[in-house]
C-alpha positions as CSV (number, residue, x, y, z in Angstrom):
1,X,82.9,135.8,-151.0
2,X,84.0,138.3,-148.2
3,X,87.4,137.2,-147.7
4,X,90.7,138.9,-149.2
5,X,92.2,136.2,-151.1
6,X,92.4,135.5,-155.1
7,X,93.2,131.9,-156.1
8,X,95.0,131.7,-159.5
9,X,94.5,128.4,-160.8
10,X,97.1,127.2,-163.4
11,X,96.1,124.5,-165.4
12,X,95.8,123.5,-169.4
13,X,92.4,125.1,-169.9
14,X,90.6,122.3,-172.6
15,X,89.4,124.9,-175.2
16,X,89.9,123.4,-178.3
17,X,93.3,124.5,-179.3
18,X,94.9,122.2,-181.6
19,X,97.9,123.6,-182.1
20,X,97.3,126.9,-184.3
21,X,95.1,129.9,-184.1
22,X,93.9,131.5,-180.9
23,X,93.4,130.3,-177.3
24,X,91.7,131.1,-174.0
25,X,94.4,132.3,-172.1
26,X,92.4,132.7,-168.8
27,X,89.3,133.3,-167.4
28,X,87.3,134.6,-164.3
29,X,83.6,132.8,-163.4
30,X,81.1,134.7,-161.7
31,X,79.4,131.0,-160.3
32,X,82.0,130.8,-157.7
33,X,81.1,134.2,-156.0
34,X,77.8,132.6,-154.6
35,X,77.1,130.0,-151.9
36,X,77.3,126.5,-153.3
37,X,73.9,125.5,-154.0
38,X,72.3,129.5,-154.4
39,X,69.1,129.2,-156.9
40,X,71.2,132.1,-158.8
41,X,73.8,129.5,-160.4
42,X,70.9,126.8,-161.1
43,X,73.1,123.5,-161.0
44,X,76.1,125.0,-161.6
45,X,79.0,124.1,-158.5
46,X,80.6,127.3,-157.0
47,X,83.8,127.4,-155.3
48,X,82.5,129.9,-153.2
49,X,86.0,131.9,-154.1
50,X,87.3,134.6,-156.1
51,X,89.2,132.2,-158.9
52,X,91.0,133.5,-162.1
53,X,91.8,130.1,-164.4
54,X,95.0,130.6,-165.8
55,X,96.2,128.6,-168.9
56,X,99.5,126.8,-169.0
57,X,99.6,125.2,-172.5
58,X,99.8,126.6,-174.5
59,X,100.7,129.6,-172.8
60,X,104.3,129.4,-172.1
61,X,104.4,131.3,-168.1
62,X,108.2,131.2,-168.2
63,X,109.4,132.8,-171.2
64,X,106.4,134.4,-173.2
65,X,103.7,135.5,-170.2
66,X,102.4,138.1,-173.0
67,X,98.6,136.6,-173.7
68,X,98.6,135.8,-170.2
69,X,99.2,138.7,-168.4
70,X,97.2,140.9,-171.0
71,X,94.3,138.0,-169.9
72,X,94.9,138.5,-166.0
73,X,94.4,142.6,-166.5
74,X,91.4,141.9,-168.6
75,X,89.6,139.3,-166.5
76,X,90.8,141.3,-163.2
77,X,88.4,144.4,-164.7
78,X,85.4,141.7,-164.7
79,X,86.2,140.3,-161.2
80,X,86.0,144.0,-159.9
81,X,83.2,145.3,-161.8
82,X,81.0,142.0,-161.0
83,X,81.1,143.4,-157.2
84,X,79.9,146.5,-158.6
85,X,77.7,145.7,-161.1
86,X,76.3,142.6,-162.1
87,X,74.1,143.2,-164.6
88,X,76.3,145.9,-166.7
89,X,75.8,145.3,-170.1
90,X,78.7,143.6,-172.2
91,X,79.7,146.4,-174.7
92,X,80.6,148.6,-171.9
93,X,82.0,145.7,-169.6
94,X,84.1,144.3,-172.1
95,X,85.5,147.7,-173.3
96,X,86.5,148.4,-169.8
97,X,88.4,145.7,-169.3
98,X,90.4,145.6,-173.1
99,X,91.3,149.1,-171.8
100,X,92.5,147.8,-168.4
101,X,95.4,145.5,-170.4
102,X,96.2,148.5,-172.3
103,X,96.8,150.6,-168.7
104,X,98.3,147.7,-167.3
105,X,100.8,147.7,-170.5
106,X,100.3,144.7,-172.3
107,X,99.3,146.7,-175.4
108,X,95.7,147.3,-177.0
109,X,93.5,145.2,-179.3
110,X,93.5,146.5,-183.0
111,X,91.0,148.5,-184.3
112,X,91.3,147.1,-187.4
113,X,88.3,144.3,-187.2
114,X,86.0,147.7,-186.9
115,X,87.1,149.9,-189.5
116,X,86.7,147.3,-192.1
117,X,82.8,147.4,-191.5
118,X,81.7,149.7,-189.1
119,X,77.9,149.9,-190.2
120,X,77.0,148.2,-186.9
121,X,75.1,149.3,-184.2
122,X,78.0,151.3,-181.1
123,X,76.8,149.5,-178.2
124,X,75.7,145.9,-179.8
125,X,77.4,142.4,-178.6
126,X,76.1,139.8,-180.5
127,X,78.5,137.0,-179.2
128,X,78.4,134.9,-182.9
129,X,81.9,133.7,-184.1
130,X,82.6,137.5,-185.3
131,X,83.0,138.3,-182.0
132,X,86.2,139.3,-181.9
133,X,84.6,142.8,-184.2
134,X,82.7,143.6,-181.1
135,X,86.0,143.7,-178.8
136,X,87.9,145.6,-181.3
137,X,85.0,148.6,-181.1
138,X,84.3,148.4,-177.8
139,X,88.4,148.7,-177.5
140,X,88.0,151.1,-179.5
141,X,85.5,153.0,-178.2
142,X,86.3,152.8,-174.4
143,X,90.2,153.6,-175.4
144,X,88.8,157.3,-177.4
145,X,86.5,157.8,-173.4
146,X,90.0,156.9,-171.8
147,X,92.0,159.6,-173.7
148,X,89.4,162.2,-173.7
149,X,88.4,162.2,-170.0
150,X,89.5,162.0,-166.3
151,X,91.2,158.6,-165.6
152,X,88.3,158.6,-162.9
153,X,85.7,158.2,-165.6
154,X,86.5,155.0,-165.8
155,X,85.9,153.9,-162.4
156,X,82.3,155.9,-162.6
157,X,81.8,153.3,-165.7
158,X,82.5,150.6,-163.3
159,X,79.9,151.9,-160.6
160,X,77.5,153.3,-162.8
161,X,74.8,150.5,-164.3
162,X,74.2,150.9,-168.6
163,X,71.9,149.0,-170.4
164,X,71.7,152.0,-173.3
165,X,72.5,155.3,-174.2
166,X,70.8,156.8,-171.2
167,X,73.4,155.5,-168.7
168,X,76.2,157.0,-170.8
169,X,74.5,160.5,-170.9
170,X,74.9,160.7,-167.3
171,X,78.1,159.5,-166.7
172,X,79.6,161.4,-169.5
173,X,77.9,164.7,-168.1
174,X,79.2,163.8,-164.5
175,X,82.1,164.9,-166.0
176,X,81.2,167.3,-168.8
177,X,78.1,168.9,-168.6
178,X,78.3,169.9,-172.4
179,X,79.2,166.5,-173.7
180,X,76.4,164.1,-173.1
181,X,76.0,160.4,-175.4
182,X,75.4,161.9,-178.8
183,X,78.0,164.3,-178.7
184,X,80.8,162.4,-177.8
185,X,79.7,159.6,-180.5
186,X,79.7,162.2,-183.1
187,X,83.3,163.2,-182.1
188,X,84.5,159.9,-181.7
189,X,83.5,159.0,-185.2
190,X,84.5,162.1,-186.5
191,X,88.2,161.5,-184.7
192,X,88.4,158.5,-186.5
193,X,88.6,159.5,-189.6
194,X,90.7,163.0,-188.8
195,X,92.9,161.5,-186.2
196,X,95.3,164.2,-187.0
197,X,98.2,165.8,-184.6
198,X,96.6,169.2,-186.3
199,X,93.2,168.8,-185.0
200,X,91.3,169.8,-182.1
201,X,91.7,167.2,-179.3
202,X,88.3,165.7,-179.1
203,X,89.3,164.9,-183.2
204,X,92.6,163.3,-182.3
205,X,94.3,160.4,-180.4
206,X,97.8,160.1,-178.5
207,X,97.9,156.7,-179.0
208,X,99.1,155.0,-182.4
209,X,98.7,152.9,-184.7
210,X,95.0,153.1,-185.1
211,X,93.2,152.4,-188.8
212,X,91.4,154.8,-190.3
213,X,87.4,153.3,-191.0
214,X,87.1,151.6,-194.8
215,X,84.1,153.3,-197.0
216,X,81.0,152.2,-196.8
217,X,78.5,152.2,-199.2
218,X,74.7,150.6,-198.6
219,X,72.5,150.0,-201.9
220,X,69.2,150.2,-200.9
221,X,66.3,149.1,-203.5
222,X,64.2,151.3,-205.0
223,X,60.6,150.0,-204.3
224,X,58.8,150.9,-207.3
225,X,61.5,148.5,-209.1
226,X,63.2,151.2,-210.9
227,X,67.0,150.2,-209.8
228,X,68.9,151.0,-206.6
């Protein structure tokens, strides 16, 4: 909104919570970047501020500021890369900003939502209630990109526009001209299963615990109906 200030809003964020299980522990809201009234934001009301919501119950901000803080780094990513791009897809948005908590230090989501069923599509979002498998791939994902490249590549993901495979291709060569899309997803998934301190580093990570993915076996019918 072209002026310097961020307003953190603390207040009880109504999400639901009923005394167990998880909880939105903040959020940014892209509305209140445009002018009041823009045909963008339909009949939405903007602010016309930068705003991150932050929650205060049941997040305690006095003695556990965990979720929160991890939340702030996250949302923070989204605020920046919305000035940058817009209309970046959500598999690579998202993954940027689980790896920003993790550089921040507040940790990094498990893997473990992927391994257990990883015959899914790298860069798909497809916002149901299992949504919480598509942050822990894109985590995933973006943290192998973080270890395996120039901090700066992540700042080129932030200025740089994907909507496929394409837009990784040439990000990934700006850096390494023999390691386009395909190549680094066939080490990454490779790496995954080696992860060893023995390996070559593309095969490896530094940082630990990670699962290891679960088999997978897909039965496929035999169509002259003579078993699978």
């Amino acid at each position: 909104d072209s002026d310097p200030k961020i307003i953190i809003l603390i207040l009880d964020i109504i999400d639901g919570y009923d005394g167990s299980g998880g909880y939105v522990a903040g959020y940014f809201y892209s509305v209140n970047e445009y002018p009041d009234g823009d045909p963008a934001i339909g009949s939405n009301h903007s602010n016309e501020a930068e705003i991150f919501y932050m929650d205060c119950d049941p997040a305690d901000l006095i003695s556990d500021r965990t979720d929160v803080l991890n939340t702030t780094a996250h949302e923070f990513q989204h605020m920046i890369h919305w000035e940058h791009d817009q209309g970046e897809m959500t598999f690579v948005n998202e993954g940027l900003s689980e790896i920003a908590s993790y550089v921040c230090g507040y940790g990094l989501r498990s893997n473990g939502r992927y391994t257990q069923n990883t015959n899914v599509n790298l860069l798909s979002w497809d916002g149901t209630d299992d949504v919480l498998d598509d942050y822990s791939r894109a985590a995933f994902w973006t943290l192998y990109i973080y270890e395996q490249f120039p901090v700066g590549i992540l700042k080129d993901f932030v200025n740089n526009h994907h909507s496929d495979w394409t837009g990784f291709e040439a990000t990934f060569k700006a850096h390494d001209a023999s390691r386009g899309f395909f190549e680094v997803f066939e080490e990454w998934l490779i790496a995954n299963y080696v992860n060893s301190s023995s390996a070559e580093a593309k095969y490896m990570y530094q940082y630990s615990p990670l699962s290891k993915p679960a088999p997978v076996a897909t039965y496929i019918s035999n169509p002259n109906g003579q078993g699978n």
